[in-house]
C-alpha positions in Angstrom: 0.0 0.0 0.0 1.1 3.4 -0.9 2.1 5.9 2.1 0.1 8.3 0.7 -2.9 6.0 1.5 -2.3 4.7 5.0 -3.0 8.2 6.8 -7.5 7.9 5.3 -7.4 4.2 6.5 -6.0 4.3 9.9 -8.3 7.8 10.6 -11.2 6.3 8.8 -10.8 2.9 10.9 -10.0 4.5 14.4 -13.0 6.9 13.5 -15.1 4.6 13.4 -14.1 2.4 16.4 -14.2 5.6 18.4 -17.6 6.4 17.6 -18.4 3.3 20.3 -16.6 5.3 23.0 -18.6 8.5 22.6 -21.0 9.0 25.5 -24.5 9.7 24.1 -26.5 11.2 26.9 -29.7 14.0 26.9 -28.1 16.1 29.5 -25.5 18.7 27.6 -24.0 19.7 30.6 -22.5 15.9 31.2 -19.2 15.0 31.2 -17.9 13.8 27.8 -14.7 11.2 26.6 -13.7 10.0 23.5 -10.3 8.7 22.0 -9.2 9.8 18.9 -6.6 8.6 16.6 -3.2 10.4 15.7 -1.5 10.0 12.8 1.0 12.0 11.1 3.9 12.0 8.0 7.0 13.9 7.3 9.7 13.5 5.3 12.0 13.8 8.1 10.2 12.0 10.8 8.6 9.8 8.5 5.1 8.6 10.0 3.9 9.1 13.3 1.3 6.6 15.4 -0.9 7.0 18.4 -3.5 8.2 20.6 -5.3 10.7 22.0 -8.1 10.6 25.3 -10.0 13.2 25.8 -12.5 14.5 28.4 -14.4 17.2 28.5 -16.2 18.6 31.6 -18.1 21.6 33.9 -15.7 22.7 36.9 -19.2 24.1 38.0 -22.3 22.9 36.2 -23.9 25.8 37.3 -21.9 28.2 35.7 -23.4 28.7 32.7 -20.9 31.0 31.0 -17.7 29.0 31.3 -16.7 26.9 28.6 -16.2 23.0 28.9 -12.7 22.3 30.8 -10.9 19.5 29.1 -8.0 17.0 30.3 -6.2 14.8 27.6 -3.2 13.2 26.9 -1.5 12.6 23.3 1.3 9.6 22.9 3.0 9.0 19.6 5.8 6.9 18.1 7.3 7.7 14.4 8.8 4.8 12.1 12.6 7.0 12.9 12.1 6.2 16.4 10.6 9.6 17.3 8.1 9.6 20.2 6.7 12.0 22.8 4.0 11.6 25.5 2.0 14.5 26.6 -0.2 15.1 28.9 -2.3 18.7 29.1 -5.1 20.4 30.4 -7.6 23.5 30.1 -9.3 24.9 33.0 -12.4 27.7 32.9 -14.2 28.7 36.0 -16.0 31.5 37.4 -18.1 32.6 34.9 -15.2 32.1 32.9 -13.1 34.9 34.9 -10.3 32.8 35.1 -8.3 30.3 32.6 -5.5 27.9 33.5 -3.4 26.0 31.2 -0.8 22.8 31.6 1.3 21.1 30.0 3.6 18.2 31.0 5.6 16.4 28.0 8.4 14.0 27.5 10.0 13.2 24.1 12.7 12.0 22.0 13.0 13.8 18.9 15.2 12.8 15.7 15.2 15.8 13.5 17.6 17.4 11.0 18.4 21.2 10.7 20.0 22.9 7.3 23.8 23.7 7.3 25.7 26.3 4.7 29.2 24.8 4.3 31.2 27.1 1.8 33.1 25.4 -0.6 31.8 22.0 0.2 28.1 22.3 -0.5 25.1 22.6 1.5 23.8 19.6 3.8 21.7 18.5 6.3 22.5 17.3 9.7 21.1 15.2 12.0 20.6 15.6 15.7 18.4 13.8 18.6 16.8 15.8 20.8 15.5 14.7 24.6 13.4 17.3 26.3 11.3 17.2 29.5 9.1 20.5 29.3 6.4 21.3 32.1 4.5 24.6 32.0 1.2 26.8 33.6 -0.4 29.4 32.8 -3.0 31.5 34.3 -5.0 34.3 33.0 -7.7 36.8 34.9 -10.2 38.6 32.9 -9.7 41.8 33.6 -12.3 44.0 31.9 -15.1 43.4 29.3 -13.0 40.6 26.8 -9.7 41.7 27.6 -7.2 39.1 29.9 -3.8 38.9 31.3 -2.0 36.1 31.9 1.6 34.9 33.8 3.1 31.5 33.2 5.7 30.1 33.8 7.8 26.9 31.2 10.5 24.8 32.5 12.6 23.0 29.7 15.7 20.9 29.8 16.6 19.8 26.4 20.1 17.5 25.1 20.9 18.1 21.3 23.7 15.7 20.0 25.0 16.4 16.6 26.0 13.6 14.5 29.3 14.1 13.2 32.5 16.3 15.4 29.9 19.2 16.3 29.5 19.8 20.2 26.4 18.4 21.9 23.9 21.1 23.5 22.5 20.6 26.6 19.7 23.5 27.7 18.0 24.9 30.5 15.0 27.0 29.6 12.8 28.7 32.5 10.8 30.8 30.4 8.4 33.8 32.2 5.6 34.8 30.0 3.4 37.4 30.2 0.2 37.9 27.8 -2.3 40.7 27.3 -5.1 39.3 24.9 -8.8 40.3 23.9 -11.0 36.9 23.1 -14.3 38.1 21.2 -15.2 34.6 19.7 -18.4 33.2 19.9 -16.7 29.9 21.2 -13.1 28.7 22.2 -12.9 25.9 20.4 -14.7 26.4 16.8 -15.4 29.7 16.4 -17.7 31.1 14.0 -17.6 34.8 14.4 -15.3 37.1 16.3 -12.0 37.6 16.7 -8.6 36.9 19.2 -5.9 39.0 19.4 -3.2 38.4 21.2 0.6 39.9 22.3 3.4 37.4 24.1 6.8 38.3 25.9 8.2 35.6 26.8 11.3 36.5 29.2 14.2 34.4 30.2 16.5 35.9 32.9 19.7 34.8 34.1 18.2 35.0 38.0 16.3 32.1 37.8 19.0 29.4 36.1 19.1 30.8 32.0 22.9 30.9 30.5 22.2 34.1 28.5 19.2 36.9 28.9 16.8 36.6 26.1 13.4 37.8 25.0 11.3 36.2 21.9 8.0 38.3 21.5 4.7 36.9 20.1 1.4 38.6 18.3 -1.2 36.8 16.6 -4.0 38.2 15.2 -7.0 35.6 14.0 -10.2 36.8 12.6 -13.3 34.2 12.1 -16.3 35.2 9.5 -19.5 32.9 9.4 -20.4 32.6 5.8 -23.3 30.2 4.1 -26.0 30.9 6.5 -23.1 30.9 9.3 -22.8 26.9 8.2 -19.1 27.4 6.9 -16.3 29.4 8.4 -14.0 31.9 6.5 -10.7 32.1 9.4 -7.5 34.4 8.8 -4.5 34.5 10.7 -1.6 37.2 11.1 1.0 35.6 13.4 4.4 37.0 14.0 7.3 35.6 16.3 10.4 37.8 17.0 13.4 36.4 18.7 14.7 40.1 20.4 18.4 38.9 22.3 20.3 35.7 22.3 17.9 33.3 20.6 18.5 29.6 21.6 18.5 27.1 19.4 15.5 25.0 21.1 13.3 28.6 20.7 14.7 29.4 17.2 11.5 29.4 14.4 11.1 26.6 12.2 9.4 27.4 9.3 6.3 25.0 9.2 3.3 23.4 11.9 0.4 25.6 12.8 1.7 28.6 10.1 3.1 27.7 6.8 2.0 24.1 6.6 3.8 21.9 3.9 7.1 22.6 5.3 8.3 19.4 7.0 12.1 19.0 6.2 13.5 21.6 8.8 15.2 23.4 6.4 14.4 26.6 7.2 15.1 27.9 10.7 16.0 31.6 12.3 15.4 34.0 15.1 12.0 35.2 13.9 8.8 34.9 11.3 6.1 36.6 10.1 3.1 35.3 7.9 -0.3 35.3 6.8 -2.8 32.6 6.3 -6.4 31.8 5.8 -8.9 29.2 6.1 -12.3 27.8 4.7 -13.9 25.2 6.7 -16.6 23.3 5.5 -19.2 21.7 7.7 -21.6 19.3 5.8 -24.7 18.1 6.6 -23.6 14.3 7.7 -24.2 11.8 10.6 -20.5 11.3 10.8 -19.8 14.0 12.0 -17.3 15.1 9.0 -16.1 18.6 7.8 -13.1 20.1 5.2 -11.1 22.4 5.1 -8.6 24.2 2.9 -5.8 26.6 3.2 -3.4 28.8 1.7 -0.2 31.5 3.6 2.4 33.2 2.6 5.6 33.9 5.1 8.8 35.2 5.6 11.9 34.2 7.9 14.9 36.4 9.0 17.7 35.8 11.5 18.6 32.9 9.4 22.4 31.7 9.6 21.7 31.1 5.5 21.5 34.4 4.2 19.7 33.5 1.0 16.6 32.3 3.3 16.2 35.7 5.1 13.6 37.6 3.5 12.3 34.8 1.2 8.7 34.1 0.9 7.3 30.9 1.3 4.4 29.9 0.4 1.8 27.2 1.9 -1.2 25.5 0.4 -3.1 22.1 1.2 -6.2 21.3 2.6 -7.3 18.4 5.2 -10.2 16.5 6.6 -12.0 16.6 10.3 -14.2 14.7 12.4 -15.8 16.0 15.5 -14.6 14.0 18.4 -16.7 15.7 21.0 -19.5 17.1 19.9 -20.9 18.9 23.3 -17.6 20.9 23.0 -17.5 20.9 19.3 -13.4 19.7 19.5 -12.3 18.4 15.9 -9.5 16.1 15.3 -8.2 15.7 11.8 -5.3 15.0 9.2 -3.9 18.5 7.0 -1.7 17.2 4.1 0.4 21.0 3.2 2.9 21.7 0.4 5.6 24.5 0.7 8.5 25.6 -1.5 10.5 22.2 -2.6 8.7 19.9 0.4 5.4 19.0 1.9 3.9 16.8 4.9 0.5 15.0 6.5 -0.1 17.0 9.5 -2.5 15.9 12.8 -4.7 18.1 14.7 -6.3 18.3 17.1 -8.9 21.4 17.2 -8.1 23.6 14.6 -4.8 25.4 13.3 -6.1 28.5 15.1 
């Protein structure tokens, strides 16, 4: 069987075995699981297995303007003997005042990253990269849509090089801070609205970091109901800016949530900026399946290859989804994405953004 073909069969099967797990009760407000499949295909990676629990809950069933809280844990293994296990978790209470976030991951990551070498040609090389990352976030509305948040990320990551370059090992403690105005009509699948949001993410030397350094973040996403508000017309402005001493664990990799279709890891540097938009398509079906399609365009600077700074890149694909949990409207899916010279089959869980 082609490769091409395996990533429709294993979602279509899992899909439909999953269906049995899906708790089919009168009461809205009731707790909700389901396990979806994950599946994914790069040409670096090459393809990725595993699974995904999911629950969905109240903290307060009486709290009627707080979104579902969800708990869920993803585990993979990839065919180069990549794997990761995460578990996270989304909390919203008090009249949805307050939002807390977690995240607690393990992984072992076999990547490659693109190296200039004058006079001898351009190559890729190969590193393996063991990371334990933990992080929390918590955010207070503080007037009408408008939020703040703190958190706090804890990484340790060891990069070994293949060949005679030095190994890296890095100690991240990351302090965020985030200012950002949520006007969508839900969290998960918005239809109308908008979230804007601005990132500094700070990294002292007080608390344990080699070097001071700053990356900030902004993304802008906009969400249009179109078709009788059936279908959903989403675009995206996102922008990540490394400001002092960029590491190479927080460095940008072209490709992922922006600029699908780039899987090979070519293109890397301190900071990106890019555009993208979305049409989702929601048909009428009892299986609960929807489209969608996609298009961006990107830049990249900060790149030790000065050819790729201030290239475009382009990204087009589109991919499939299947609502999972249907009292919190979560999709899962598979995006296949082609960029400039590459391409890969993406999973996701809810949507890009």
């Amino acid at each position: 069987m082609k490769i091409k073909y395996i990533p429709i069969l294993v979602f279509y099967l899992a899909m439909c075995f999953s269906i049995n797990a899906q708790q089919h009760k009168n009461d809205n407000r009731s707790p909700e699981f389901n396990v979806a499949p994950y599946f994914n295909y790069s040409t670096t990676i090459g393809a990725g297995f595993g699974l995904v629990p999911m629950y969905s809950f109240y903290v307060d069933k009486n709290d009627m303007q707080s979104p579902r809280s969800i708990l869920g844990v993803v585990g993979y293994y990839t065919t180069n003997n990549s794997w990761a296990v995460v578990n996270f978790g989304s909390f919203f209470f008090d009249k949805d005042k307050w939002r807390i976030v977690y995240g607690i991951a393990i992984d072992n990551y076999n990547f490659q990253t693109y190296v200039q070498n004058q006079g001898s040609g351009d190559d890729f090389l190969d590193y393996a990269t063991e990371s334990d990352v933990i992080t929390l976030d918590v955010k207070r509305k503080i007037f009408g849509k408008v939020y703040f948040g703190l958190g706090y990320t804890y990484q340790h990551s060891k990069t070994d090089f293949e060949g005679d370059l030095s190994d890296i090992n890095t100690e991240l403690n990351i302090l965020k801070f985030e200012v950002f105005r949520d006007a969508r009509d839900d969290i998960n699948y918005p239809k109308n609205g908008s979230l804007l949001k601005l990132q500094f993410n700070h990294l002292p030397k007080w608390i344990g970091n080699s070097e001071l350094s700053n990356v900030l973040i902004i993304n802008y996403n906009r969400y249009i109901g179109v078709v009788d508000n059936r279908d959903i017309v989403a675009l995206r402005f996102h922008t990540k800016s490394g400001l002092k001493n960029v590491h190479f664990q927080q460095q940008v990799v072209v490709g992922g949530v922006d600029l699908r279709g780039y899987s090979d890891g070519k293109y890397r540097g301190d900071g990106m900026l890019d555009i993208q938009g979305e049409y989702r398509w929601n048909f009428r079906n009892k299986l609960r399946l929807s489209a969608v399609g996609f298009a961006g365009l990107g830049t990249l600077y900060g790149s030790d290859t000065e050819d790729f700074n201030w290239s475009l890149y382009p990204s087009i694909g589109a991919g499939i989804r299947w609502t999972a949990l249907t009292k919190s409207h979560i999709n899962v899916g598979l995006d296949v994405g082609f960029g400039k010279d590459d391409w890969g089959i993406y999973f996701r869980f809810k949507e890009a953004f």
